[in-house]
C-alpha positions, 0 to 999 in steps of 0.5 A: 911405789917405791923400787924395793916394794916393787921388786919385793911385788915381783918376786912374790908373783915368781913363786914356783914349786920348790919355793919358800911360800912368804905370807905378802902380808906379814913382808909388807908389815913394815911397809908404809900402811898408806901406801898399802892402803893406796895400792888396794883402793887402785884395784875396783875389782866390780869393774873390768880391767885390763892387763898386756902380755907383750911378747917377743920371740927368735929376735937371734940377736938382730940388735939393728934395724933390718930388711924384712920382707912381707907377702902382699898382693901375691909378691914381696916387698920389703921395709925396714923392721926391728932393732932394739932400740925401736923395740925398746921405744915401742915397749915403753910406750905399750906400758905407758899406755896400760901399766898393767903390762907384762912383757915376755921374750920366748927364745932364741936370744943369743944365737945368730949375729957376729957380735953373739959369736965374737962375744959368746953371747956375753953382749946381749945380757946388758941389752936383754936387762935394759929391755926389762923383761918380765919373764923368759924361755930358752930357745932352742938355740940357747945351747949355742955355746954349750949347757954351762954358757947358757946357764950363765947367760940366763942366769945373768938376766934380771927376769925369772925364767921358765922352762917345764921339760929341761932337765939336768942329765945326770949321766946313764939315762938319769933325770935329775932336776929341771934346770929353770923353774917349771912356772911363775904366776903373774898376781894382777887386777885381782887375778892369778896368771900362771905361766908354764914353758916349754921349748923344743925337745928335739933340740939333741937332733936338730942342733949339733947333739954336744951343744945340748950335752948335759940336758935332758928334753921331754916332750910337754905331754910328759908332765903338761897335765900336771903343771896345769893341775898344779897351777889351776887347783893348788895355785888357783889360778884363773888363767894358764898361758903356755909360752912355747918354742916348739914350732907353730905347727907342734904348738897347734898339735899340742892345742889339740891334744888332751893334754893341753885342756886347762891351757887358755893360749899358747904363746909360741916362738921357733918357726918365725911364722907371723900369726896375726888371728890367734889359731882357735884349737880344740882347747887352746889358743895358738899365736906367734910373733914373727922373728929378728924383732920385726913384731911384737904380740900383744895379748889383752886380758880382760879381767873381772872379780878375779876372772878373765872374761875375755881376750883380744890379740894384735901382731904390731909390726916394729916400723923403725923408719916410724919410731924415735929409737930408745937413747939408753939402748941405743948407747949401749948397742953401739958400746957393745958393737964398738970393738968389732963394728968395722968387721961386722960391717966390713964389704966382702962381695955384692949381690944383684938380687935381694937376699932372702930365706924365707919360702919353703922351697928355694931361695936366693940365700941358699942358693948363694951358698950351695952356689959357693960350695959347688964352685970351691968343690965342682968334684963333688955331685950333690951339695946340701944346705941345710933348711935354715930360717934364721937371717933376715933379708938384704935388699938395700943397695949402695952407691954402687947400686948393688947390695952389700954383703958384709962380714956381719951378714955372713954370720947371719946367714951361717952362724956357726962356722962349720967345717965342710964335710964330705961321704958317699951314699948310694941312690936308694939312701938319697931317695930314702933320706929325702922321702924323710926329710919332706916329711919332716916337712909336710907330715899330715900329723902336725906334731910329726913335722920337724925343725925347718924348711925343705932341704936345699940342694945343688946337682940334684933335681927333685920334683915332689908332692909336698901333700902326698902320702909319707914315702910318696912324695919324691916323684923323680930324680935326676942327679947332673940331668940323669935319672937317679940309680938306686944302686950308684955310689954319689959323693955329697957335701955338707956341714960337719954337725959337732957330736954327730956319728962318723956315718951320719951327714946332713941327718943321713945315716949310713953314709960311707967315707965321711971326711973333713976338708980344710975349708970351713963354710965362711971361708968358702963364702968368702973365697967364693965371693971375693973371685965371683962378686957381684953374683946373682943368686936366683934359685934353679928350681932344683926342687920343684913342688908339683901340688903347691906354688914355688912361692909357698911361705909356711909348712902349717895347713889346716887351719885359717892362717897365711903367712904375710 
């Protein structure tokens, strides 16, 4: 088939509202008549057929092969996963195998490297179009570099992209119109695939509120049941997928709820939870495809006289050591990288222990950085981070038989550069804060959960129950050994958010004397580790979950999926 066809074929299958409706027949009229008859004798719509949806999602711009960890036999192992090149290779060779293949990235593809950040995301449009996805949806990191940034960025990728619930914000509480399109329709072994996204509207909250400016969110039960209207009767579609960034636990909410009848999956992204057995809800079905382009989902779709008659899905794992990577890609990896290679890579301090951020409550990671923090500002009582998921682990040593920390990787682990900030707060709003904060974390109502994991902390210890009753769980707390006074005044730390109120830090409002000081928390990590390296940065148990193990590696419950 000739490329101009093709393009011509794609683009009829990406027409949303709002688009001139071409009839393909009278396009094609000047086409080649046995081509067209050729293309119609290769669909038996009498016999089954087989169509792909691959996906990737939150690959935050890990473009190298990387540690991962996995949860086998009750402990971690590790073993190197992702990169693009290897992701490329498998791709092909996914397509290869079955033409009829559709691949898709979800989100959360320009934030998290040094590379991202040195170049404003400006590296990742030739890789991303090299990849040759089909179709894409903003993350909730795509607002990194502000709305104009992100606009640019996506609209230099080659591939529609969708997004159902983000509009222009027009000023004084004014909705204009949506930013991307709302849907695109995949045109396949005589069937109608129709595709909506949604990605995080709580992103003004969970993000620095000015990295968003100019957007306004809904939340997918706004205008879901119409999309899905549109798509089933106006479109006659026979199948709706839904990719989503919304988190897994808010995706199994929304498979539950009314709103979502007509949608078969939900293809999710955001919390980097690896579901290998699709979750069967109430009238969706929920996957997600892990992170840092360790895996790719592979749904199957069984199509006949038009119809979708049944569905299979597999988590394949991106085994770098096992895959030839991709030439073109590799080339173009090591073009982009080659101006900063020697600061991304550059050595600046070691570690005796693997780094990781990937259970609920501690981890080593940080642990390093509430470790650094204390030691550039011993003054201070209490020192947060915040409940991150993003970079994958560090576990390789070098010849010197500890494991590197470069530069690079302190991007990966923080990869805005914030100012530290500094309040005071009474006892009662530490108590009052953290009692939201878990349950940001553990609601029993899953589309009450919010962002990440547990806040982590340094001269405070905290013993909950992770299960119990909102406003119950903090069971004690003692700040430097003695018990918290709801009346006492503590100094706090943490990072200043961009465009939050002068009273709010670490999302607690009210807090008193909020200031800046002159260090930022790269600096912080790196004075820290250029005076204390090798560190050893095991967690402290400063919080200690009471009705669940430390190991705990997922915030979703309820439903038959283990995080591993």
């Amino acid at each position: 088939m000739s490329n101009n066809r093709r393009n011509f074929l794609k683009s009829v299958g990406t027409l949303s509202l709002g688009a001139a409706i071409i009839s393909p027949l009278s396009a094609i009229a000047n086409t080649d008549d046995t081509e067209v008859m050729k293309l119609d004798a290769a669909i038996d719509r009498s016999k089954p057929q087989t169509i792909s949806i691959l996906q990737t999602t939150d690959v935050h711009c890990q473009i190298h092969p990387h540690d991962e960890l996995f949860w086998e036999n009750g402990k971690a192992v590790f073993r190197k996963t992702g990169g693009y090149a290897y992701m490329a290779t498998m791709l092909k060779q996914l397509k290869k195998k079955n033409p009829n293949t559709y691949i898709i990235d979800t989100g959360d593809m320009f934030q998290g490297s040094e590379l991202s950040v040195e170049t404003t995301g400006e590296a990742f449009v030739p890789i991303l179009n090299a990849l040759d996805y089909d179709l894409y949806l903003p993350g909730n990191w795509e607002v990194i570099y502000g709305k104009k940034r992100m606009q640019t960025l996506l609209g230099s990728l080659d591939a529609p992209k969708i997004c159902t619930n983000m509009y222009h914000d027009l000023g004084d509480g004014k909705r204009g119109e949506l930013i991307f399109q709302p849907y695109t329709i995949w045109n396949i072994a005589g069937a109608k695939i129709g595709f909506l996204g949604y990605t995080d509207p709580l992103v003004p909250l969970r993000q620095s509120p000015n990295y968003s400016k100019g957007i306004i969110y809904t939340n997918p039960e706004e205008n879901l049941a119409h999309y899905v209207d549109v798509l089933r009767n106006q479109e006659q579609c026979s199948y709706v997928i839904m990719i989503a960034h919304l988190g897994l636990s808010q995706q199994i909410a929304l498979a539950n709820h009314p709103e979502c009848e007509g949608v078969n999956y939900i293809l999710g992204g955001d919390t980097h939870e690896r579901v290998r057995k699709p979750i069967v809800c109430k009238y969706s079905k929920v996957v997600e495809p892990g992170a840092f382009g360790s895996f790719i989902g592979k749904l199957d779709l069984t199509i006949l006289n038009g119809k979708v008659i049944d569905d299979s899905y597999e988590l394949l794992e991106v085994d770098s050591p096992k895959i030839k990577p991709d030439v073109k890609i590799e080339k173009l990896l090591k073009e982009k990288e080659s101006v900063y290679q020697e600061k991304i890579n550059q050595v600046i301090g070691y570690s005796t222990i693997p780094l990781y951020r990937y259970f609920v409550v501690e981890n080593p990671i940080d642990t390093m950085i509430l470790n650094a923090l204390h030691w550039k500002f011993p003054e201070i009582d209490i020192n947060l981070s915040n409940g991150f998921r993003f970079c994958p682990p560090k576990t390789t040593p070098d010849e010197t038989g500890n494991i590197p920390i470069t530069n690079g990787f302190i991007f990966d682990m923080l990869p805005v550069d914030s100012t530290v900030r500094t309040a005071k707060v009474t006892g009662k709003q530490l108590k009052n804060w953290l009692e939201k904060e878990l349950n940001n974390v553990f609601a029993q109502d899953a589309s009450k959960r919010f962002g990440g994991w547990v806040v982590k902390f340094k001269g405070m210890e905290v013993r909950f129950n992770a299960f119990a009753e909102l406003d119950k769980r903090v069971q004690s707390i003692t700040v430097k050994n003695t018990p918290l006074d709801p009346e006492k005044i503590y100094s706090i730390m943490a990072c200043e958010r961009d465009g939050d109120p002068v009273d709010m830090l670490c999302r607690m409002k009210g807090v008193m004397d909020a200031k800046n000081t002159n260090a930022t928390l790269h600096s912080v990590m790196k004075d820290y580790l250029k005076q204390n390296s090798p560190v050893t940065p095991t967690p402290q148990k400063n919080a200690i979950i009471l009705d669940a193990p430390e190991t705990l590696l997922t915030q979703v419950t309820g439903v038959d999926y283990t995080f591993r």
